[in-house]
Backbone bond lengths (Angstrom), bond angles and torsions (degrees), N, CA, C in turn:
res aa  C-N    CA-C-N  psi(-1)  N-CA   C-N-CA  omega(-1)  CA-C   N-CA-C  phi
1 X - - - 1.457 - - 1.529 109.73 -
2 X 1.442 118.82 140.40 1.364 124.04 -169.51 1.437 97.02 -110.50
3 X 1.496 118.99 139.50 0.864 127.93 178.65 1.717 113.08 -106.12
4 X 1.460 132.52 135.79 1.135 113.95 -169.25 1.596 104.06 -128.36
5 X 1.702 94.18 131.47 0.982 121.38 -172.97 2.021 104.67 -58.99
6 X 1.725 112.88 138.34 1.182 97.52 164.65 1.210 125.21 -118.19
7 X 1.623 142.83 -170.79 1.054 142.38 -143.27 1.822 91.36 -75.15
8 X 1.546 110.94 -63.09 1.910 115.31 176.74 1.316 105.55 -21.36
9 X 1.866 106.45 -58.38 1.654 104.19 -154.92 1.244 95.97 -74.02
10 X 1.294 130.95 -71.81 1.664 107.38 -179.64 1.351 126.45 -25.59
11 X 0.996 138.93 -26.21 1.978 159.16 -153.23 1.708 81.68 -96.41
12 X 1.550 116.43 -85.21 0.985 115.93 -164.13 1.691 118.56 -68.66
13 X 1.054 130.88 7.25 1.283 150.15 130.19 1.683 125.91 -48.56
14 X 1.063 114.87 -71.84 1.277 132.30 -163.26 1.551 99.72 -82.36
15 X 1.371 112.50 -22.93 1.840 117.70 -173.86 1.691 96.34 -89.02
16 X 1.396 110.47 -38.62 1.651 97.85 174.11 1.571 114.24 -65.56
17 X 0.932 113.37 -17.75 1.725 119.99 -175.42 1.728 107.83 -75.53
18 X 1.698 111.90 -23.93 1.656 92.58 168.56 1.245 141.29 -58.67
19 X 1.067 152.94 177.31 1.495 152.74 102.53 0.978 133.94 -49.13
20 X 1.513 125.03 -49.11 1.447 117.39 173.76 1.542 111.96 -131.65
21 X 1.995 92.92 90.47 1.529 87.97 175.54 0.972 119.29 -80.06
22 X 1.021 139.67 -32.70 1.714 130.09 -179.29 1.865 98.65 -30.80
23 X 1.182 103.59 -79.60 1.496 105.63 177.06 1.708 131.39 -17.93
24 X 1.661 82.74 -48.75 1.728 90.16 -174.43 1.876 97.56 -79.78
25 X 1.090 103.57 -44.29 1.995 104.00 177.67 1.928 95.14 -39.52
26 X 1.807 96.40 -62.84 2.166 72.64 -178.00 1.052 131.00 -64.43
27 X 1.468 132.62 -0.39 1.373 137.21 -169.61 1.662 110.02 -90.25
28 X 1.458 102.66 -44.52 1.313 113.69 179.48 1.403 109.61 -82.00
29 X 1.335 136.50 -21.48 1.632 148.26 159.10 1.333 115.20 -59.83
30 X 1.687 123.74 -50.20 1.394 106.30 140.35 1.600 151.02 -42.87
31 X 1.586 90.66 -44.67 1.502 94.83 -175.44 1.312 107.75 -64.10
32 X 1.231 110.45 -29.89 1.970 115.10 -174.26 1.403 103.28 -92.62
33 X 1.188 134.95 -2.83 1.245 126.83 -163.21 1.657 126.88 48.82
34 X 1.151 85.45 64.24 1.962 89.67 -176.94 1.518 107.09 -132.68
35 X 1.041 119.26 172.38 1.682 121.65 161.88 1.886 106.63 -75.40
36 X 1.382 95.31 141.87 1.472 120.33 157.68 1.701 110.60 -25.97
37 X 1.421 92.62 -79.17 1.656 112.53 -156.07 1.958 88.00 -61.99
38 X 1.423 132.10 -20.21 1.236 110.35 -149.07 1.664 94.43 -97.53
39 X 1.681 101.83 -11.02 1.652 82.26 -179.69 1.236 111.33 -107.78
40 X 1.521 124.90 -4.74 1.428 138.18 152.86 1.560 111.00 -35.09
41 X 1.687 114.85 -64.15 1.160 122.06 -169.97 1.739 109.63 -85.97
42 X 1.485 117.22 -27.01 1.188 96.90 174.89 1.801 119.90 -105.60
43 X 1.058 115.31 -24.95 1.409 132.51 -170.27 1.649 98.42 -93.13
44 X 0.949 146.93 -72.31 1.660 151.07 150.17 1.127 128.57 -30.36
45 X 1.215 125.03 -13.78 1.631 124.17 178.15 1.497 97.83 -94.71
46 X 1.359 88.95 -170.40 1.512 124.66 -176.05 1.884 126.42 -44.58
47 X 1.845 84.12 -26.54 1.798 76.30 179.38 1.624 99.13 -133.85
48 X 1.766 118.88 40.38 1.157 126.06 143.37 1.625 113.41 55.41
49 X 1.551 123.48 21.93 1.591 121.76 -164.13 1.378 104.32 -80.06
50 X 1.339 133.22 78.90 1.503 149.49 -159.60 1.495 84.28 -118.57
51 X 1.838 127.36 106.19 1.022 138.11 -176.15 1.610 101.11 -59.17
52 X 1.131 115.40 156.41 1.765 130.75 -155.18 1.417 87.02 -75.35
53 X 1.735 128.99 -34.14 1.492 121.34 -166.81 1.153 128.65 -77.68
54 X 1.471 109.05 -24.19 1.804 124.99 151.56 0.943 125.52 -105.70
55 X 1.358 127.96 51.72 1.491 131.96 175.42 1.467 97.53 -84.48
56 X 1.523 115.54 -70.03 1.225 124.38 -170.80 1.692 109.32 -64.95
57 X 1.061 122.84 12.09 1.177 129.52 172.96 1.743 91.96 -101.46
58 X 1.029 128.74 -53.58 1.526 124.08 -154.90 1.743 91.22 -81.37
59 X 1.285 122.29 -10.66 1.397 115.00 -175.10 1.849 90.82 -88.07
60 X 1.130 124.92 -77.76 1.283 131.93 -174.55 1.722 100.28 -28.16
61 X 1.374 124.86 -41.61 1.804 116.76 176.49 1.203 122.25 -75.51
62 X 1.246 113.81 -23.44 1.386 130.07 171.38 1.154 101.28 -53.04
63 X 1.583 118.57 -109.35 1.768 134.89 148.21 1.870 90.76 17.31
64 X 0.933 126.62 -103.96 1.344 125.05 -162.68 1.564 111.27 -45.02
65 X 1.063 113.94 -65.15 1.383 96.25 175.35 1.652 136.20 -62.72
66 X 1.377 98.41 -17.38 1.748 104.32 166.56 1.354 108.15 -48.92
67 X 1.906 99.60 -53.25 1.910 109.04 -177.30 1.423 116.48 -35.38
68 X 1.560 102.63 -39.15 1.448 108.80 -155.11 1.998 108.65 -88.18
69 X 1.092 84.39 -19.70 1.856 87.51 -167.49 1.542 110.60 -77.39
């Protein structure tokens, strides 16, 4: 049985793999146009509520910035 990975767990995968999240939280807070602190506390915490329409956006910044670090 295959288990399939979803868009969060990759996110919350690939987001434990930074070094400097603060950094990547403002990069991706720009690109979406949001505040810092709002995706820290809602998108970055504990229950991961990263709206379904920028998921694959926060995966694609991830991925790039892993490259880069």
């Amino acid at each position: 049985m295959q288990v399939e990975i979803t868009k969060k767990d990759q996110i919350k995968d690939l987001y434990s793999q930074l070094k400097e999240k603060t950094k990547f939280i403002e990069l991706v807070a720009k690109k979406v146009n949001r505040s810092p602190k709002s995706l820290r506390n809602h998108w970055f915490s504990e229950f991961w509520s990263i709206p379904e329409e920028y998921q694959q956006t926060v995966i694609d910044e991830l991925n790039k910035t892993l490259l880069n670090q």
